[in-house]
C-alpha positions in Angstrom: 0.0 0.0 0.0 1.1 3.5 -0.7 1.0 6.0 2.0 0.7 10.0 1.3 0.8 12.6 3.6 -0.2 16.2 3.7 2.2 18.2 5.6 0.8 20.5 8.3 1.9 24.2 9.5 3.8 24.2 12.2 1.3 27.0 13.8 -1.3 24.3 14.3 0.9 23.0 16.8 2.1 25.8 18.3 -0.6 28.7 18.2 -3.6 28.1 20.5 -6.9 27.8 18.7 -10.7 27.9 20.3 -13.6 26.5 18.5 -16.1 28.9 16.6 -19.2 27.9 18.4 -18.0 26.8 22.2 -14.4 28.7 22.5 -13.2 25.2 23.6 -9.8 25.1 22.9 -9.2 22.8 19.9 -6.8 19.7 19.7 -4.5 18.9 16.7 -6.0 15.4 15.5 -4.6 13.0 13.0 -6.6 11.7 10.6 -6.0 8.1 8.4 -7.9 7.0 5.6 -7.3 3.9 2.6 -8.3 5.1 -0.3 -8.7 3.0 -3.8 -7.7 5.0 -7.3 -11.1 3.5 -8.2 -13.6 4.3 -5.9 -16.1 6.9 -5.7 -14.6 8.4 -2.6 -11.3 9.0 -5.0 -12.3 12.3 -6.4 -12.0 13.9 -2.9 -8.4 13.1 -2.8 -5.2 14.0 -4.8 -3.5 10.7 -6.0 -1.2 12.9 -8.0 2.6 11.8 -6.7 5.5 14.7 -7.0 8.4 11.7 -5.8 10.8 11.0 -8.3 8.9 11.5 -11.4 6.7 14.8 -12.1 2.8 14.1 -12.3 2.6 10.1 -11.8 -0.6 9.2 -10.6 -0.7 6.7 -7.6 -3.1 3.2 -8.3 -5.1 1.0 -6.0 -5.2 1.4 -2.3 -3.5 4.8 -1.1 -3.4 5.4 2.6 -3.8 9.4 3.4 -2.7 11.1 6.6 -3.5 14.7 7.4 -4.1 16.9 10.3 -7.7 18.5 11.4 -8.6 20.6 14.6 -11.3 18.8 16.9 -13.4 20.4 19.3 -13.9 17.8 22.4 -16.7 19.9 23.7 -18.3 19.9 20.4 -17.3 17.4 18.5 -16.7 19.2 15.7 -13.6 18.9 13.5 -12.2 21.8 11.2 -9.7 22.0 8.4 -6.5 24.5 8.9 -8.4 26.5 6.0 -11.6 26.6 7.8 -9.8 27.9 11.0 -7.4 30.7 9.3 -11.0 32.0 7.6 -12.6 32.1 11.0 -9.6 33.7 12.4 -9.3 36.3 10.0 -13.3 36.9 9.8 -13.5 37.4 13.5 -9.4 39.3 14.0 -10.3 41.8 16.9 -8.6 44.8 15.3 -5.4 46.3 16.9 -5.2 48.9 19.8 
């Protein structure tokens, strides 16, 4: 099985984030899903590979690994892109 992972900022582990609707703060959680080339599930997920040679496409069962917030309180679980929008959106403004 092929593995790919998506590389996360370094600020998700070091800032402090608070969820959108409790202020709990979030945890950094990993996330693991097999995926197959063929699936229907497949167009949610990148199976180009950029190792060694430009553009090859990965086939058959790919495992994918990234990084999400998750709210304990909530139960929620937000992207990094979903966080730096509501971060920005709601910036208190400067003194």
């Amino acid at each position: 099985m092929k593995k790919f992972k998506y590389e996360a900022p370094i600020g998700m582990f070091i800032k402090k984030h608070h969820c959108p609707k409790c202020s709990n703060k979030l945890e950094v959680k990993k996330i693991k899903r097999v995926v197959n080339s063929e699936s229907d599930e497949a167009k949610d997920f990148d199976f180009t590979s950029y190792d060694g040679f430009i553009g090859a496409r990965l086939v058959g069962d790919v495992e994918f690994t990234w990084y999400v917030y998750h709210c304990t309180n909530c139960d929620i679980e937000i992207t990094n892109k979903d966080m730096r929008k509501h971060e920005r959106e709601n910036k208190r403004p400067r003194r």
